[in-house]
Structures are given as C-alpha cells and as structure tokens.
C-alpha positions, 0 to 999 in steps of 0.5 A: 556810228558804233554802238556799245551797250555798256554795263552801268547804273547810270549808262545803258549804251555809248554810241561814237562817230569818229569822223565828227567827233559825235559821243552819243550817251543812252542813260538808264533814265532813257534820256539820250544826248549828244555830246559834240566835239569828244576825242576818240581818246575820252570815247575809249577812256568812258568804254574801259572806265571801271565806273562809267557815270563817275567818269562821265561826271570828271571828263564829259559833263560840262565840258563839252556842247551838247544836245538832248536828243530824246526823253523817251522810254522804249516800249517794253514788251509784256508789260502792257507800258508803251512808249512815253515821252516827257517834254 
C-alpha cells in the first residue's frame, strides 16, 4: 500500500492498494477507514483535488463499502498525551 501524506483540514494521509482496489483515508480526527472497491482513477483525482474533504464528500462518501479501521490518536511526543482510543 502506497502512503501519501496530504495537505488538508480534513485528511491527514491517503494510502491506496492498486491490486485490491483498497483506499485507505487518515482523517485529522485520527479516525482511519477503509474504503473498498475504489478506481485508481478516483484514488488520483482525491491526491490532485484542490480540496481533498469536498472531493471525499461528492465522490467517495457513501458510495463506496467500507470499514472503520481505527479511532485512535497517536502518541504525541512532548506533550505528556498517550495514546487513546474511543470505542
């Protein structure tokens, strides 16, 4: 799987599996989904997309089976936070 770290307010990386048609989407909120049966053609689209959350909105959300992978947030050095995960 190929990870892209992107600039948005709304994605932190975009991670895709040509072969099985796998999107893999970080959001800022640390929330992680699996988004199945994606185009490499819409996986490209979303990395030149001006605005990465509207054109996760028009063209992936809702249109596509998917699994929330993970709700965790990372360890975040210096700050004395651990990582934390809601259920």
């Amino acid at each position: 799987m190929r990870f892209t770290t992107v600039e948005s307010t709304t994605l932190a990386t975009v991670a895709y599996d040509e072969v099985r048609e796998l999107l893999q989407l970080e959001f800022r909120s640390w929330a992680i989904y699996q988004y199945f049966g994606v185009p490499a053609a819409v996986h490209q689209a979303l990395l030149r997309a001006p605005s990465k959350g509207s054109y996760f909105n028009r063209v992936i959300r809702g249109r596509y089976p998917y699994d929330l992978v993970s709700k965790c947030k990372a360890d975040v050095p210096g700050d004395g936070r651990l990582a934390e995960c809601r259920g």
